[in-house]
C-alpha positions in Angstrom: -6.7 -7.3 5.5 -2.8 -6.8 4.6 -2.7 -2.9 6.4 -4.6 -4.2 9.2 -2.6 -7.0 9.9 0.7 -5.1 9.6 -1.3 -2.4 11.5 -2.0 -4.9 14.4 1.8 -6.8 14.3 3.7 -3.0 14.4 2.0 -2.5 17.9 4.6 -5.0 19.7 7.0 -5.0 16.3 11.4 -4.3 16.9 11.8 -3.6 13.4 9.9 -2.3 10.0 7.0 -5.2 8.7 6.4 -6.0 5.2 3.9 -8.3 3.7 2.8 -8.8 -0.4 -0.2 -7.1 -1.2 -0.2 -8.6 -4.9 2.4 -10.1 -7.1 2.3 -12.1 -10.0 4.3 -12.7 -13.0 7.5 -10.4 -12.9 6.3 -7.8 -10.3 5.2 -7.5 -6.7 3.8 -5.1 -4.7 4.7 -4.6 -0.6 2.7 -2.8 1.9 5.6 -1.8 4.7 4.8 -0.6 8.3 7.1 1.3 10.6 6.5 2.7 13.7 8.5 5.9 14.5 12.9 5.2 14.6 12.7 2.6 12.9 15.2 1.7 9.9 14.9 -0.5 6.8 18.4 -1.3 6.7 20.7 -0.4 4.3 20.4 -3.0 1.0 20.2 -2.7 -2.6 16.9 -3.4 -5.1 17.8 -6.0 -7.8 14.5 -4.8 -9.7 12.7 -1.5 -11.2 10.9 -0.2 -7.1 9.5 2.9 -6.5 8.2 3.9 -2.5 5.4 5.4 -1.8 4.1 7.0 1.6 0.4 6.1 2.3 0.9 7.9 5.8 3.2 9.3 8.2 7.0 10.6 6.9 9.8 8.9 6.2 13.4 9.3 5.2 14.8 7.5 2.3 18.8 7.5 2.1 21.3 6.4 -0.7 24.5 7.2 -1.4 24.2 10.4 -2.8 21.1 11.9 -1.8 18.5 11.9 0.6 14.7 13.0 0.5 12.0 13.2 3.0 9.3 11.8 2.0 5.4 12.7 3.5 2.0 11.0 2.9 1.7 10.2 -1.3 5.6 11.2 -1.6 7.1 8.6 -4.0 10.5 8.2 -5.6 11.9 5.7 -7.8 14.9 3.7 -6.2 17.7 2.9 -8.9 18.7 -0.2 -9.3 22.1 -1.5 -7.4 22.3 1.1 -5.6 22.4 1.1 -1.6 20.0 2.7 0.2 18.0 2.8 3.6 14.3 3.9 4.9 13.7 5.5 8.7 10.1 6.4 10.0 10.3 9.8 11.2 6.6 9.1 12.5 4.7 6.1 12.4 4.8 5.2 8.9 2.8 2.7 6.1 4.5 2.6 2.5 3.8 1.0 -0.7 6.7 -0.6 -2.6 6.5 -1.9 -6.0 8.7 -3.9 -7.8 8.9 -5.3 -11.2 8.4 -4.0 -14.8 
């Protein structure tokens, strides 16, 4: 019911919602929802993530490079590095995290 729920909250939402799908020992996995404009703010990952677009498009930034990123997109986000995530259209990702 994870999708739905963040499916239902993004309706009336100001900013991007995330809620754990899975985790366990040493990993964890994020369902995020974004409705169109909005930003993940800029931050850095502490462990091994890779995004993934389940639907819509979205913009993934870091210091050196951005990529736009459509439904089953993915890229691996380095480690200490600063980086960002706008919806360029209603939006649901996937982010894993762990080894």
């Amino acid at each position: 019911m994870t999708i739905k729920e963040i499916k239902a909250e993004l309706k009336t939402a100001t900013h991007p919602i995330a809620k754990s799908l899975h985790h366990g020992t040493g990993f964890k996995v994020l369902i995020m929802g974004f409705r169109k404009g909005m930003i993940l703010q800029e931050h850095k990952a502490h462990t091994p993530s890779k995004l993934t677009v389940l639907e819509g498009t979205v913009i993934y930034k870091e210091e050196n490079r951005v990529i736009e990123l459509r439904q089953y997109d993915e890229v691996e986000i380095p480690l200490e590095i600063t980086h960002s995530v706008e919806a360029m259209e209603d939006s649901l990702c996937i982010l894993s995290q762990g080894e």
